[in-house]
KOLPASE-875745 format. One record per atom (N, C-alpha, C): x, y, z; atom name. Coordinates in pm, 1 decimal. Layout:
% KOLPASE-875745
+----------+----------+----------+----+
:       c1 :       c2 :       c3 : at :
+----------+----------+----------+----+
:        X :        Y :        Z : CA :
...
+----------+----------+----------+----+
This chain:
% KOLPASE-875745
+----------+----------+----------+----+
:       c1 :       c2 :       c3 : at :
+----------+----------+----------+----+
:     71.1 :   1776.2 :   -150.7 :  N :
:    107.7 :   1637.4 :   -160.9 : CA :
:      6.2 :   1555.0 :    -82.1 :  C :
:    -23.0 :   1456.9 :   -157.5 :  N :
:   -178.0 :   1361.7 :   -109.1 : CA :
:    -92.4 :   1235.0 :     -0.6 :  C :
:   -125.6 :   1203.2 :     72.1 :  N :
:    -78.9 :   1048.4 :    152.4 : CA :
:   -178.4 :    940.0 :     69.4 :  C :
:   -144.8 :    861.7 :     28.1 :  N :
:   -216.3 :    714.1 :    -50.0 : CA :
:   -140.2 :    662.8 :     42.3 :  C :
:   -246.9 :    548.0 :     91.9 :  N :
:   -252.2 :    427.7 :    141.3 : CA :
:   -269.8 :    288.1 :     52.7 :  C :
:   -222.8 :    203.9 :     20.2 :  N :
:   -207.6 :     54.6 :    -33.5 : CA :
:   -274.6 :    -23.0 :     63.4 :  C :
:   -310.1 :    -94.5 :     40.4 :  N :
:   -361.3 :   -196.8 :    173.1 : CA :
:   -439.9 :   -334.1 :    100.4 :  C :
:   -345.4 :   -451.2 :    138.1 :  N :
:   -316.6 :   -546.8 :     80.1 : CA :
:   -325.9 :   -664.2 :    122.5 :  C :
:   -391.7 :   -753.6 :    150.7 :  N :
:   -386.4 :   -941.7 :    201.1 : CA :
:   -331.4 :  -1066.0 :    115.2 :  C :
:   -351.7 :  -1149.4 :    113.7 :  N :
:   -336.4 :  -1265.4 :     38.4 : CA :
:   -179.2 :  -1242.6 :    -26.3 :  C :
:   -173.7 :  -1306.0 :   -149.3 :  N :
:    -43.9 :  -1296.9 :   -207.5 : CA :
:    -28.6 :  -1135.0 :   -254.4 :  C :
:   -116.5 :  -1013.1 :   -247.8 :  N :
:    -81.6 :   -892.6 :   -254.9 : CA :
:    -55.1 :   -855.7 :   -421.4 :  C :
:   -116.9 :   -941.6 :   -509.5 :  N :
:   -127.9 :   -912.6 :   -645.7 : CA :
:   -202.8 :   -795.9 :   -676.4 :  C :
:   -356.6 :   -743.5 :   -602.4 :  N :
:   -378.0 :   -627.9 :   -650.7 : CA :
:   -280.4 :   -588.8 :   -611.2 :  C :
:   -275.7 :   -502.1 :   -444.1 :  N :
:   -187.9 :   -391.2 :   -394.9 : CA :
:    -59.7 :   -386.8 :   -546.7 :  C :
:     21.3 :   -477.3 :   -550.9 :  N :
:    114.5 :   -498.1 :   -614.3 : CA :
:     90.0 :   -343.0 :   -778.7 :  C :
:    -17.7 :   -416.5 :   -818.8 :  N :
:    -71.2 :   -339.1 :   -940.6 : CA :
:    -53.3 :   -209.1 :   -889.3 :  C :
:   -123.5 :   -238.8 :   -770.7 :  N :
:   -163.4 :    -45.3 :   -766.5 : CA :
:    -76.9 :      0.7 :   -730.1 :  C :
:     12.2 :    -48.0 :   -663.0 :  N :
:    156.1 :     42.1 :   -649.5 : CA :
:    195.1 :     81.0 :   -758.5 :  C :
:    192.4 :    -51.6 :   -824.3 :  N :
:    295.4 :     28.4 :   -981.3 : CA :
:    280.9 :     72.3 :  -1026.3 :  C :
:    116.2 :    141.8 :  -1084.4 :  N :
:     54.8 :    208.0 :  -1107.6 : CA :
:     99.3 :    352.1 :  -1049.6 :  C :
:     67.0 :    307.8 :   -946.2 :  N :
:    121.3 :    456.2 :   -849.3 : CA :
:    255.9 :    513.4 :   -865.1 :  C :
:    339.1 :    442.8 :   -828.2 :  N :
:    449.2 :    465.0 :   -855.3 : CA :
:    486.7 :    538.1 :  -1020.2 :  C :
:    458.8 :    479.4 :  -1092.5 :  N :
:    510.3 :    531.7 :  -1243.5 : CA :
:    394.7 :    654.2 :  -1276.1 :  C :
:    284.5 :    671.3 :  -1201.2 :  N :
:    225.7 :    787.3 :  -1244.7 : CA :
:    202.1 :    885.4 :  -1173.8 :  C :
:    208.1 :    879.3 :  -1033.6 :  N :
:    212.1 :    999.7 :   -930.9 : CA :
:    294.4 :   1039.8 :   -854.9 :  C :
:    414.2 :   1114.9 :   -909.5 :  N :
:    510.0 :   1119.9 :   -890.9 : CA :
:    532.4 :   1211.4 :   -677.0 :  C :
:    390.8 :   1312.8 :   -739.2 :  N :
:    369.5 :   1368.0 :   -602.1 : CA :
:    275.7 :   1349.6 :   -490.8 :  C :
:    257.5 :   1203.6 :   -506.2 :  N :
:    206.5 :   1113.7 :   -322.8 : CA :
:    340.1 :   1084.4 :   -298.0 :  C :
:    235.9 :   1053.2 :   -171.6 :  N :
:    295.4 :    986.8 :    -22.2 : CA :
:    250.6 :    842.3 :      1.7 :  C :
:    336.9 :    792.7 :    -73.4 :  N :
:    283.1 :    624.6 :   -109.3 : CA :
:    348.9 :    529.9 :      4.3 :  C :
:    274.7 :    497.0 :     48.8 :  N :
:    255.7 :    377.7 :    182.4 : CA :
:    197.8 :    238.0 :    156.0 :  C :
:    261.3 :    155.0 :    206.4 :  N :
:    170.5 :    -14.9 :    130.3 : CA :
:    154.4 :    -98.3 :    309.8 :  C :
:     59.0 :   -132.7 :    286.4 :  N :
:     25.8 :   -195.9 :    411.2 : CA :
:     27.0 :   -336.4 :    351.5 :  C :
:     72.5 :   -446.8 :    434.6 :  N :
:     24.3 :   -554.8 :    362.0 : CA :
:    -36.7 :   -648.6 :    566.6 :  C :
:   -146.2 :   -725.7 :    475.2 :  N :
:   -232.9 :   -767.0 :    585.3 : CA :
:    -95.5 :   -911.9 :    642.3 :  C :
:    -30.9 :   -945.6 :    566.9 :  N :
:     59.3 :  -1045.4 :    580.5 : CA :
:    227.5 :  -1021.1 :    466.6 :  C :
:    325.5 :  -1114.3 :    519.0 :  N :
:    410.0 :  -1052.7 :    511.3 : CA :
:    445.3 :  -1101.3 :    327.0 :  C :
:    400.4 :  -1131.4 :    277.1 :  N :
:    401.9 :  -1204.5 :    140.3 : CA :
:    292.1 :  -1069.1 :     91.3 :  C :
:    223.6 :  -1016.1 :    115.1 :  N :
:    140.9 :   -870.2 :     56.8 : CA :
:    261.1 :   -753.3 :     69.5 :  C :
:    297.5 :   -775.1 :    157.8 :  N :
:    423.7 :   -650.9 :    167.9 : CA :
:    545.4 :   -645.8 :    127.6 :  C :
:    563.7 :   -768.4 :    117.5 :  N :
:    682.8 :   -757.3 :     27.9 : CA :
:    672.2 :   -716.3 :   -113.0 :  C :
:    518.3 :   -785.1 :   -143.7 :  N :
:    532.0 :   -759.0 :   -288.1 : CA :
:    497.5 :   -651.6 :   -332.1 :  C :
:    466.8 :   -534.6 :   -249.8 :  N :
:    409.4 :   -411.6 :   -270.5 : CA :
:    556.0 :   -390.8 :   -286.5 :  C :
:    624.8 :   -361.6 :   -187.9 :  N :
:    775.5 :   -346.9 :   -197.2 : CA :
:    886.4 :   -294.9 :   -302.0 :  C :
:    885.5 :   -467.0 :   -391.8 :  N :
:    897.9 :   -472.6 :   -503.2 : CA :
:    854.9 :   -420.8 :   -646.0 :  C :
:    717.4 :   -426.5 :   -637.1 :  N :
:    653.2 :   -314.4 :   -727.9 : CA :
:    696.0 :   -158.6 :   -711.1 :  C :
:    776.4 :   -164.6 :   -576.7 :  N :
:    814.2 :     29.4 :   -607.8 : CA :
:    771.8 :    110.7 :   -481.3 :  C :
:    678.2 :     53.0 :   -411.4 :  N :
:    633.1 :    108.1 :   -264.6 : CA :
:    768.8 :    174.1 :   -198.3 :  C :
:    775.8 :    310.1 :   -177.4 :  N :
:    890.2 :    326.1 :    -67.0 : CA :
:    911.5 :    291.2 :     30.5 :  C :
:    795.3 :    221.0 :    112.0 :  N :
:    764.6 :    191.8 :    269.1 : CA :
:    672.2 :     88.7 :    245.0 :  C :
:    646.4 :      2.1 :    286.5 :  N :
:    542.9 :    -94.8 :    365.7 : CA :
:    575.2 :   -149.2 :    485.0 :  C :
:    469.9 :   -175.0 :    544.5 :  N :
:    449.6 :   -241.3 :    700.0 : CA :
:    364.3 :   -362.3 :    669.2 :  C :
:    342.5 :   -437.0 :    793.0 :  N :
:    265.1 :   -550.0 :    792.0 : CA :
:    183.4 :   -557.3 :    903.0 :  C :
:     71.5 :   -545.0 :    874.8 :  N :
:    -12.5 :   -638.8 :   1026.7 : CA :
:   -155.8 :   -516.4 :   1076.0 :  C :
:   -247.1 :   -562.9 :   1115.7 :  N :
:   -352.3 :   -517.2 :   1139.0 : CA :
:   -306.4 :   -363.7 :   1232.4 :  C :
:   -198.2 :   -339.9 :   1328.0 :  N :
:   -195.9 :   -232.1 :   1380.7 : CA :
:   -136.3 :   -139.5 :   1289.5 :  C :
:   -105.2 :   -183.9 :   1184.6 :  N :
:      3.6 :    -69.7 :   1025.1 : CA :
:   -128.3 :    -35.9 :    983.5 :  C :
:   -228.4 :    -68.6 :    948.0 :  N :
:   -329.2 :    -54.9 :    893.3 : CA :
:   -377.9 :     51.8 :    988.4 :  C :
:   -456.0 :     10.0 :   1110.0 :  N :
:   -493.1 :    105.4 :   1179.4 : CA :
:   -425.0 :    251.8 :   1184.2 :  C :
:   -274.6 :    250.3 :   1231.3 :  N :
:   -200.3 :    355.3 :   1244.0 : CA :
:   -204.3 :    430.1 :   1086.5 :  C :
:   -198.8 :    380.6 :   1035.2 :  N :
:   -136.3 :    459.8 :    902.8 : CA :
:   -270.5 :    494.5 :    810.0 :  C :
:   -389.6 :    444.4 :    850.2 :  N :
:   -524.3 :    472.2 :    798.9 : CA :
:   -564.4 :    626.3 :    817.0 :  C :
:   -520.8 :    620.1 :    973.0 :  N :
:   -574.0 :    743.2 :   1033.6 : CA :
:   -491.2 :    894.9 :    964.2 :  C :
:   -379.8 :    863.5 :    877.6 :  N :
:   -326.3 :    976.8 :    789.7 : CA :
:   -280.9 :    982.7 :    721.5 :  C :
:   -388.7 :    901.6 :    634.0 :  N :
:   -358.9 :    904.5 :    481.3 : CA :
:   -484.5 :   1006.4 :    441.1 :  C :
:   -478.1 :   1044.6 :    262.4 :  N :
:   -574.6 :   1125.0 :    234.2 : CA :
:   -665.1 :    991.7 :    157.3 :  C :
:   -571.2 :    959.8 :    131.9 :  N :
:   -664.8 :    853.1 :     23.8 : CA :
:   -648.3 :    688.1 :     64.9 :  C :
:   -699.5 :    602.5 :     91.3 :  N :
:   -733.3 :    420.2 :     89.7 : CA :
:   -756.2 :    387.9 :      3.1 :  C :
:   -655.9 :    281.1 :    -93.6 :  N :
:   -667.7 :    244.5 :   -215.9 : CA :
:   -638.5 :     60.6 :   -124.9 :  C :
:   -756.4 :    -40.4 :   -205.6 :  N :
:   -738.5 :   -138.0 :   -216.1 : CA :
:   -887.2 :   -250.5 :   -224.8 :  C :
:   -860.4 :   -404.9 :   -161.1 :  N :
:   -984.1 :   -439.9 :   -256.5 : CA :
:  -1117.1 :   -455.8 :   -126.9 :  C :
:  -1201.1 :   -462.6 :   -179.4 :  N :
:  -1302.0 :   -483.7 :    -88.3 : CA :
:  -1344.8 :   -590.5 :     -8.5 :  C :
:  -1297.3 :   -713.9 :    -56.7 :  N :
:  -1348.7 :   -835.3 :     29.8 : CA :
:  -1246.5 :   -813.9 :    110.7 :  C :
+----------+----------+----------+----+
């Protein structure tokens, strides 16, 4: 079983995608949604995320053990 990481800012429309994505197709991760603010995390949430957190230290902590970082580059 893989750990995926989400990791998300602004209104959290990618993350959002890629959860759902995630969610309906990989049934065996460890799906985590970080959102950089609390409007990114919720909406990961909603898309299906089992867990999200918020805020630059969720990121840090939860970076360090995941297998995989999924999100956008700017």
């Amino acid at each position: 079983m893989s750990r995926v990481l989400v990791i998300d800012g602004q209104g959290g429309g990618l993350g959002r995608q890629l959860v759902a994505a995630l969610a309906a197709g990989c049934l065996d991760a460890e799906l985590t949604a970080v959102g950089t603010n609390s409007l990114a995390a919720s909406a990961m949430l909603r898309a299906g995320a089992p867990r999200a957190a918020t805020g630059e230290n969720a990121v840090a902590f939860n970076a360090r053990r995941a297998d995989i970082l999924l999100g956008p580059i700017g």
